[in-house]
DSSP file (Angstrom, degrees, kcal/mol; ACC not computed):
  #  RESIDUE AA STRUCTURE BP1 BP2  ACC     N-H-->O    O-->H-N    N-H-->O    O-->H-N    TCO  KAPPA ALPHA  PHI   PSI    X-CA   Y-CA   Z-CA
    1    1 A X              0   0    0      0, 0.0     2,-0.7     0, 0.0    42,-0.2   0.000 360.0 360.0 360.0 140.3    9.4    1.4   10.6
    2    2 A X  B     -a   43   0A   0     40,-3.4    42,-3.3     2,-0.0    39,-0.0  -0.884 360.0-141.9-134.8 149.8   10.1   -1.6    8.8
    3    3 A X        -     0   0    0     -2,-0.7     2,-0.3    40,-0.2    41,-0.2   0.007  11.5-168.3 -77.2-168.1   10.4   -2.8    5.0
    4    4 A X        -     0   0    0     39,-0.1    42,-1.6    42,-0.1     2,-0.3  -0.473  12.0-169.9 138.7 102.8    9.2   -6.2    4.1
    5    5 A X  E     +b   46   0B   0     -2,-0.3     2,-0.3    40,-0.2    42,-0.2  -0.874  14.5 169.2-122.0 148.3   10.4   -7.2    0.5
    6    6 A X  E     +b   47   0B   0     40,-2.5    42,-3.6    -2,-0.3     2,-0.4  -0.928  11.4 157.9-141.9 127.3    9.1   -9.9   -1.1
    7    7 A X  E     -b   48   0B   0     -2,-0.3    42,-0.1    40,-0.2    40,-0.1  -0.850  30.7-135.8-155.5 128.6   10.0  -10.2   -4.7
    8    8 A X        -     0   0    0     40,-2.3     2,-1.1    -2,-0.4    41,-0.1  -0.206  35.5 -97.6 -92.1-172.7   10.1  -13.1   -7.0
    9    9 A X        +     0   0    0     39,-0.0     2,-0.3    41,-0.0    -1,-0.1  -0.602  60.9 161.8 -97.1 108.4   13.1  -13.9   -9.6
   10   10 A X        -     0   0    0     -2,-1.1     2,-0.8    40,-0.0    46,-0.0  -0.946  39.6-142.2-116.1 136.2   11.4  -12.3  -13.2
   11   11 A X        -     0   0    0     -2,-0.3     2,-0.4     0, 0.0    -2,-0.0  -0.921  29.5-169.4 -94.2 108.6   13.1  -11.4  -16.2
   12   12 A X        -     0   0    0     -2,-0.8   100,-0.1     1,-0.1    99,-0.1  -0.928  27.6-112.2-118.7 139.7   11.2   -8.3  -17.2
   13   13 A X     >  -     0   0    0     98,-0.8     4,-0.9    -2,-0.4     5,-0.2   0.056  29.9-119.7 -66.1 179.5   11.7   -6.7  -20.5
   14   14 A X  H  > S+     0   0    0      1,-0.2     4,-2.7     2,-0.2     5,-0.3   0.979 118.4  56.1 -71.8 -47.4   13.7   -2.6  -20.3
   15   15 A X  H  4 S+     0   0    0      1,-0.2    -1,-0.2     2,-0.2     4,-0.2   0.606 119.2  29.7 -83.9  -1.9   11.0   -1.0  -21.8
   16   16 A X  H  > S+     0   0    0      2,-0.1     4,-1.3     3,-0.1    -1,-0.2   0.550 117.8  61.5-106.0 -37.6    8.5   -2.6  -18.8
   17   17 A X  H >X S+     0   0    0     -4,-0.9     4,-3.0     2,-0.2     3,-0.7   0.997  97.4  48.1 -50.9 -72.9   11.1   -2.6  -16.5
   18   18 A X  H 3X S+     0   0    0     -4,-2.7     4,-1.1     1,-0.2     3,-0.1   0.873 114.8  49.0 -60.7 -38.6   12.0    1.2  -16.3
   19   19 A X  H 3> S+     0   0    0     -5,-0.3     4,-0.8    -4,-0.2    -1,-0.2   0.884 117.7  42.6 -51.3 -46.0    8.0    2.2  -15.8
   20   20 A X  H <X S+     0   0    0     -4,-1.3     4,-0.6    -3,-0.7    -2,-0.2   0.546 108.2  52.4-116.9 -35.6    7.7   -0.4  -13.1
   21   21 A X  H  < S+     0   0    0     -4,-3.0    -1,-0.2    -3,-0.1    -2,-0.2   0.616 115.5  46.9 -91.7 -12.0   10.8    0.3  -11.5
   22   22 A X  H  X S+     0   0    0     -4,-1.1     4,-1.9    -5,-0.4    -2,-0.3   0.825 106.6  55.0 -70.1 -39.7    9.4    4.4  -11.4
   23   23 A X  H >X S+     0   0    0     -4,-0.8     3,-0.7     2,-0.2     4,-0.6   0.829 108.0  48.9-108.2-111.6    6.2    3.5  -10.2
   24   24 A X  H 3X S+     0   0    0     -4,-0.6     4,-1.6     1,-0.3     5,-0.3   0.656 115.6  51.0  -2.0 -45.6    8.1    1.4   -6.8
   25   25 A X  H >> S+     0   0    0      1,-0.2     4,-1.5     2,-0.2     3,-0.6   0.976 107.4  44.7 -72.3 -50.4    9.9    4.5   -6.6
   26   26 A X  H <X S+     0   0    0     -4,-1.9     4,-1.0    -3,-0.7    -1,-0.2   0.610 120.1  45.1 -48.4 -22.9    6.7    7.2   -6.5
   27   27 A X  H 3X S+     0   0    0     -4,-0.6     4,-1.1    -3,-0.2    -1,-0.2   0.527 113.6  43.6-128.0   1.9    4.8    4.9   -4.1
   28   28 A X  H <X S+     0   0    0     -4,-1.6     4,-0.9    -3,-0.6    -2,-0.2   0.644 117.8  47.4 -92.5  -8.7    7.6    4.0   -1.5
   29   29 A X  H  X S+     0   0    0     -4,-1.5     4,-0.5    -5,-0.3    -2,-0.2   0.913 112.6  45.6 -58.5 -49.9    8.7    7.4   -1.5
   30   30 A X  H >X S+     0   0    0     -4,-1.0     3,-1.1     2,-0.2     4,-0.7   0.952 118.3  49.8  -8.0 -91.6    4.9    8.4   -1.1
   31   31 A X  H 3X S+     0   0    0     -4,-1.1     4,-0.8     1,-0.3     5,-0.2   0.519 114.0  42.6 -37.2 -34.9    5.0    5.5    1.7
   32   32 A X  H 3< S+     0   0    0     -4,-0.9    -1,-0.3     1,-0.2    -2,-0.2   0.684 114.4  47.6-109.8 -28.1    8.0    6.8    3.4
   33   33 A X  H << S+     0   0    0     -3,-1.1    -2,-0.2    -4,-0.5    -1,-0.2   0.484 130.6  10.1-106.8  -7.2    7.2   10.5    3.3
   34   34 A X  H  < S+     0   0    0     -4,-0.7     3,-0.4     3,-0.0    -2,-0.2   0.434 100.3  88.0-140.1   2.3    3.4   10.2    4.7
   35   35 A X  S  < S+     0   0    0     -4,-0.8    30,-1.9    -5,-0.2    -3,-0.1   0.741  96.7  30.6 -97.5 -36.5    2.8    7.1    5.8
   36   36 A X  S    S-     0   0    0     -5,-0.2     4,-0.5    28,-0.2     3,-0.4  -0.233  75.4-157.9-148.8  60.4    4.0    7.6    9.3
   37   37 A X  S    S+     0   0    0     -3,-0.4     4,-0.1     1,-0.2    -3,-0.0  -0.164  80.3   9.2 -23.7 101.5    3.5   11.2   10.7
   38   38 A X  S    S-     0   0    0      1,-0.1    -1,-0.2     2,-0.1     3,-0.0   0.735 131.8 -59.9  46.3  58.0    5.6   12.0   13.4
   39   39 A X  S    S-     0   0    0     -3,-0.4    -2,-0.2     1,-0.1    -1,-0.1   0.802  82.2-176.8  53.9  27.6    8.2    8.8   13.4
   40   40 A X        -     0   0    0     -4,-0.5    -2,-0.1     1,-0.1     2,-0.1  -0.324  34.8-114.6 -23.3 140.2    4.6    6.5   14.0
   41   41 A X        +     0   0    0    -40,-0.1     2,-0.2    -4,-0.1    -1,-0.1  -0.285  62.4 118.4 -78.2-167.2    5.9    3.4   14.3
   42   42 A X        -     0   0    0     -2,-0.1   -40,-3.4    -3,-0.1     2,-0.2  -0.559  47.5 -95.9 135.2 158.4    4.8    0.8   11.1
   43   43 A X  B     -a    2   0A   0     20,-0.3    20,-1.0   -42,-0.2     2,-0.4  -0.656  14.5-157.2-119.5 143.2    5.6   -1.5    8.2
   44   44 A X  E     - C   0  62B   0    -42,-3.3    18,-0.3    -2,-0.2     2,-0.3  -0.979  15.6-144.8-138.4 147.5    5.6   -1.2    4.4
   45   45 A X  E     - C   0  61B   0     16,-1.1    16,-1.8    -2,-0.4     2,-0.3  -0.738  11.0-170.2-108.3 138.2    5.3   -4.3    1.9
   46   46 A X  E     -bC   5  60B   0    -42,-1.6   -40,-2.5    14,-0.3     2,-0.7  -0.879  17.0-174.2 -77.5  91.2    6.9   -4.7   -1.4
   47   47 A X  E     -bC   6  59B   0     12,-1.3    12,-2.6    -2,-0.3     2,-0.4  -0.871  27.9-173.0-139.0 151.5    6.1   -7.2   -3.5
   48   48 A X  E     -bC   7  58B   0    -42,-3.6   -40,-2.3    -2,-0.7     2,-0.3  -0.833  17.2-173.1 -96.2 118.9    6.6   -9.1   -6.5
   49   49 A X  E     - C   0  57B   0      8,-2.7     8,-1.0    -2,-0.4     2,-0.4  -0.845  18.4-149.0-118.6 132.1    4.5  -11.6   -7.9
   50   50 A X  E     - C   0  56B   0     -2,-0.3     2,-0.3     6,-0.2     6,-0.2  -0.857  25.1-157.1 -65.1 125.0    4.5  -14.3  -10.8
   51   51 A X  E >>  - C   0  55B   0      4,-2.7     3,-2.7    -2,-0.4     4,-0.6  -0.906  21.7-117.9-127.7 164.4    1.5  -14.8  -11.7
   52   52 A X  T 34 S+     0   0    0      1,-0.4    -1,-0.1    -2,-0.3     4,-0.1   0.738 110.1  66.7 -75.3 -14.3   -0.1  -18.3  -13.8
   53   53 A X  T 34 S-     0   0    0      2,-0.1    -1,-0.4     1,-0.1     3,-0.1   0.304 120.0-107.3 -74.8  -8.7   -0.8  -16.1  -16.5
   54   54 A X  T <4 S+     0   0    0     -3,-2.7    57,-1.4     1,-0.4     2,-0.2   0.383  93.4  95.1  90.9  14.2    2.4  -15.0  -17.6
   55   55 A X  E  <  -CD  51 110B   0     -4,-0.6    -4,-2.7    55,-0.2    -1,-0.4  -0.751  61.7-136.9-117.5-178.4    1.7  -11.3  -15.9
   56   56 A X  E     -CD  50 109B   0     53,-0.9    53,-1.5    -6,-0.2     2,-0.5  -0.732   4.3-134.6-126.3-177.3    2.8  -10.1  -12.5
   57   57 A X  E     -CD  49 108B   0     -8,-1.0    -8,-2.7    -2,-0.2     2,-0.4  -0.987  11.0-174.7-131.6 135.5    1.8   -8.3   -9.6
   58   58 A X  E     -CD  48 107B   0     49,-1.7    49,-2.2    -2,-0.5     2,-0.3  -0.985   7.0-168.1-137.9 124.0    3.5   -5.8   -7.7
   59   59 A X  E     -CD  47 106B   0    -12,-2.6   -12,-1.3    -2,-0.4     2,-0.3  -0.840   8.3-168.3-115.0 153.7    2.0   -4.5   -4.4
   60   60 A X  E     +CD  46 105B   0     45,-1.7    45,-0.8    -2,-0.3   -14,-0.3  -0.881  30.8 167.0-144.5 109.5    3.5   -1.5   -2.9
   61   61 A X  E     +CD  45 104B   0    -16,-1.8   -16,-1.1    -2,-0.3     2,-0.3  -0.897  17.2 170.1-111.2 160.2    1.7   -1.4    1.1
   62   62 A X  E     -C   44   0B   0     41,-0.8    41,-0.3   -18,-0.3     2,-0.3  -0.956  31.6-131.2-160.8 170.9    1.8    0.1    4.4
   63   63 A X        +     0   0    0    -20,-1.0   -20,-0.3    -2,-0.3     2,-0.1  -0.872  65.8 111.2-114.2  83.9    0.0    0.4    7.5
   64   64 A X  S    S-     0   0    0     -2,-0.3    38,-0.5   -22,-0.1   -28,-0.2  -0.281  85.9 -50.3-116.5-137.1    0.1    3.8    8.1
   65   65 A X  S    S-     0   0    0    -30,-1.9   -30,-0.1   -31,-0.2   -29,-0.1   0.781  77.0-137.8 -59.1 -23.5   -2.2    6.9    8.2
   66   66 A X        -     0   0    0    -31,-0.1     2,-0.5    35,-0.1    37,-0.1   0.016  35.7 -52.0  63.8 165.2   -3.9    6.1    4.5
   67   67 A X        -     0   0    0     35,-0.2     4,-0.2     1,-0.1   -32,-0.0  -0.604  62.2 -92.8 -75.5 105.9   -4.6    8.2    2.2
   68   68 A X    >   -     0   0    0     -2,-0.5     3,-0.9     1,-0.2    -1,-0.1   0.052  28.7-130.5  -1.1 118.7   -6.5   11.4    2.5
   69   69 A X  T 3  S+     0   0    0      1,-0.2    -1,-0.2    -3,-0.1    -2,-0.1   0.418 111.0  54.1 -79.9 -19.9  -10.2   11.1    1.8
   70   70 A X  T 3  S+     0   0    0      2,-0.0     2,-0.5     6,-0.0    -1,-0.2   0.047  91.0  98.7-119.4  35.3  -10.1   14.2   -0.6
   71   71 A X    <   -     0   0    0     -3,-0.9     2,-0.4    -4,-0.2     5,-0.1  -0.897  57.6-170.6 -94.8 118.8   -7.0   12.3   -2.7
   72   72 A X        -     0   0    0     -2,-0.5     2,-0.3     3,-0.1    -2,-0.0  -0.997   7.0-143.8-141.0 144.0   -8.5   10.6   -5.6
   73   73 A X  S    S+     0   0    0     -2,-0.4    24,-0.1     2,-0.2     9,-0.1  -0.886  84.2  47.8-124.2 148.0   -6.4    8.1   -7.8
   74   74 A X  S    S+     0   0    0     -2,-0.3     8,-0.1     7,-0.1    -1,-0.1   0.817 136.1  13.3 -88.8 172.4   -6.6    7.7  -10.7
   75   75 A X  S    S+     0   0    0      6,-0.1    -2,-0.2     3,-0.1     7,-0.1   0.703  89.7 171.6  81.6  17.9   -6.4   11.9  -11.6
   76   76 A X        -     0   0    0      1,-0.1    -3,-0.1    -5,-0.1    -5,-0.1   0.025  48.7-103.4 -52.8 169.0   -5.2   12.6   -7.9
   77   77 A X  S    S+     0   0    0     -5,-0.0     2,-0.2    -4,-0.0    -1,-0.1   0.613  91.7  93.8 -74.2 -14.2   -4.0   16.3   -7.2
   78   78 A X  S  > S-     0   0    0      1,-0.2     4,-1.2     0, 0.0    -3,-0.1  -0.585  74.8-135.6-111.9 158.0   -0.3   15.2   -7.2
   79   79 A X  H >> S+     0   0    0     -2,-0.2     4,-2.9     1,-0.2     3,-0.6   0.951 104.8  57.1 -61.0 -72.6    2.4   15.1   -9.8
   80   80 A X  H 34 S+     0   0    0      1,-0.3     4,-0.4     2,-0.2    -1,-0.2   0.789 101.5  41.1 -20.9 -65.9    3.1   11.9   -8.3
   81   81 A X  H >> S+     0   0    0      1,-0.2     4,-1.5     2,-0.2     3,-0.9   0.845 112.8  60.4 -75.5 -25.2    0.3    9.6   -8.4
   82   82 A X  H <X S+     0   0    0     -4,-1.2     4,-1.7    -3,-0.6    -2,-0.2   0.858 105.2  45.6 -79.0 -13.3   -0.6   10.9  -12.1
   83   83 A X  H 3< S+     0   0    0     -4,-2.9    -1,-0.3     1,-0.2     4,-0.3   0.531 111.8  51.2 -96.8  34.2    2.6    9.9  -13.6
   84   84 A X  H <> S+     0   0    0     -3,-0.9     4,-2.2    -4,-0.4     5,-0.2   0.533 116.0  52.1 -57.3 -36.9    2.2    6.1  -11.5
   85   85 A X  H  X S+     0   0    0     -4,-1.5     4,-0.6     1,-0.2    -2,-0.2   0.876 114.8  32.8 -50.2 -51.6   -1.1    6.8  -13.4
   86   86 A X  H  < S+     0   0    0     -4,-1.7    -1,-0.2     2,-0.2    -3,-0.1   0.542 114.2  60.4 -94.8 -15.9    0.4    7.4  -16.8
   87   87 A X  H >> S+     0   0    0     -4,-0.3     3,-1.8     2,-0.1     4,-1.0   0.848 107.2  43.1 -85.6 -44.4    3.3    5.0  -16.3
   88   88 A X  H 3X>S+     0   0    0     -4,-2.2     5,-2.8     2,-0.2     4,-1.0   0.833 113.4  50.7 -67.4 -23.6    1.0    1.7  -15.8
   89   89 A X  H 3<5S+     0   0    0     -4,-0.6    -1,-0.2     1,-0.2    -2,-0.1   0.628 103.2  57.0 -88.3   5.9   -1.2    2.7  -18.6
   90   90 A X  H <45S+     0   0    0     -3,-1.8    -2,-0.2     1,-0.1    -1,-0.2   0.593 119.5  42.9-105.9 -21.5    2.6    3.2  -21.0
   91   91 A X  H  <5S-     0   0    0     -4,-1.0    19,-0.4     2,-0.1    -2,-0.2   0.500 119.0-116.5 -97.7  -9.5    2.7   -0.7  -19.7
   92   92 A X  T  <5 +     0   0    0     -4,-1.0     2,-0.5     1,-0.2    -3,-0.2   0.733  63.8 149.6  87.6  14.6   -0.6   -1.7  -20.2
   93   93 A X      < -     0   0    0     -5,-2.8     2,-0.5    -6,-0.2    -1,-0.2  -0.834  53.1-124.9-134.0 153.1   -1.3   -2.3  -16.9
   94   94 A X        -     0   0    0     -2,-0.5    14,-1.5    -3,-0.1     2,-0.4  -0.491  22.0-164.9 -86.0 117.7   -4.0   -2.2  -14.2
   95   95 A X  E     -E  107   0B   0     -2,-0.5     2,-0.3    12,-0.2    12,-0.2  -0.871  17.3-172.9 -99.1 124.1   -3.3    0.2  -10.5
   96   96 A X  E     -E  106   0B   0     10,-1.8    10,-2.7    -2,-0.4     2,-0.4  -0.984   4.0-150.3-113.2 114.3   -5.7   -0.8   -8.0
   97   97 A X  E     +E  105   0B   0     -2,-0.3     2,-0.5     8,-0.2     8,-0.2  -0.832  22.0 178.1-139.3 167.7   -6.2    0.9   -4.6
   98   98 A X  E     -E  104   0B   0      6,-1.7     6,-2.4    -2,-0.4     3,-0.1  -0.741   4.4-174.0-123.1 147.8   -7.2    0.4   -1.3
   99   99 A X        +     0   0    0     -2,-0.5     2,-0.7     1,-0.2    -1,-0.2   0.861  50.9  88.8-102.5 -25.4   -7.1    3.0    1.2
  100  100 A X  S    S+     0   0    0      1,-0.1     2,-0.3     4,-0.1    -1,-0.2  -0.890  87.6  23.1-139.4 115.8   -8.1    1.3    4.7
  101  101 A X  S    S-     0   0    0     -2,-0.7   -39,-0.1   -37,-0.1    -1,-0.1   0.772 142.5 -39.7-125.3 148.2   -6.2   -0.1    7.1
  102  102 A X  S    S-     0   0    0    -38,-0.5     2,-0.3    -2,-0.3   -39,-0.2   0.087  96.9 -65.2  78.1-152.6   -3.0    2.1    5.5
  103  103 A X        -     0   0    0    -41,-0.3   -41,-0.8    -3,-0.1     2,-0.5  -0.919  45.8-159.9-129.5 131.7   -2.9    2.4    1.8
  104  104 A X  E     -DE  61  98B   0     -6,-2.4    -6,-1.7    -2,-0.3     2,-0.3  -0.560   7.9-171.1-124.0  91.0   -2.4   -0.1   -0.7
  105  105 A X  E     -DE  60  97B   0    -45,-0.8   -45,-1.7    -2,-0.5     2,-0.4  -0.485   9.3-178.1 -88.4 118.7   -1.3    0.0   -4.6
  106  106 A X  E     -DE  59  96B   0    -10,-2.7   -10,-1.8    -2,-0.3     2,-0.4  -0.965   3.0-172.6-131.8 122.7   -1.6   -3.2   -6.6
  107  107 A X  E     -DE  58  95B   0    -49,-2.2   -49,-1.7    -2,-0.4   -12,-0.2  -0.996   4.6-166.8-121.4 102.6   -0.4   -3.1  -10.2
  108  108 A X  E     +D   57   0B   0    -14,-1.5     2,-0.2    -2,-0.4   -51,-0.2  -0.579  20.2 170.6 -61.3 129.3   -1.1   -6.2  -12.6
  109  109 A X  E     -D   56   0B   0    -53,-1.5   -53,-0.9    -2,-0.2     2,-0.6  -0.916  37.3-111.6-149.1-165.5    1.0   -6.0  -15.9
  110  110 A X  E     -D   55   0B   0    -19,-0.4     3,-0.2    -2,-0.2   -55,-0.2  -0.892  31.5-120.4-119.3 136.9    1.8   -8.4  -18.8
  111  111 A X  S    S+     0   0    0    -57,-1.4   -98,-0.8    -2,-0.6     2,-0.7   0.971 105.8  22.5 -14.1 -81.7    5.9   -9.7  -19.1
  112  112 A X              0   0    0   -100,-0.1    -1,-0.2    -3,-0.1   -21,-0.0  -0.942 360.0 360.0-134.5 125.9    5.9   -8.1  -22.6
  113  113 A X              0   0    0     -2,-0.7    -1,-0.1    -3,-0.2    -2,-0.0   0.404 360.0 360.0 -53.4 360.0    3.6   -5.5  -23.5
């Protein structure tokens, strides 16, 4: 498996920071722990984005199996995905995801909330 960071240089406030740096952690953990069912080989994406708007983007990807079909975000069964849930909405910010090929979480937020 391999990692693939891309992340650009942002000054992010604490109180945006520590949600943001929780929410990376719940979905490569996620990534790392389902992604790729019996050592599958396969890649997972991390990145960080500026965006012209003053907000960013942070994608969290893989190619792996994707996401169970009876897995529903936002309100999923797991501890996990609700507080990713409950942590972008303590930032103000929008989780988008896309299940196929592998799974993909893209979270838009503002600099300072």
């Amino acid at each position: 498996m391999s990692l693939d960071l891309a992340v650009d240089d942002v000054e992010i406030e604490v109180g945006t920071a520590i949600p943001v740096a929780l929410i990376v952690n719940e979905l490569l953990s996620n990534a790392f722990k389902h992604a790729f069912p019996g050592h599958r080989p396969g890649s997972i994406t991390l990145r960080l984005q500026t965006l012209a708007d003053g907000c960013y983007r942070l994608t969290v990807a893989d190619d792996g199996v994707g996401m169970p079909a009876g897995v529903h975000f936002p309100g999923g069964p797991t501890m996990g995905l609700e507080l990713v849930s409950v942590l972008a909405d303590q930032i103000d910010g929008v989780v988008e995801l896309t299940r196929e090929p592998g799974t993909r979480f893209v979270l838009t937020f503002a600099a300072h909330p």
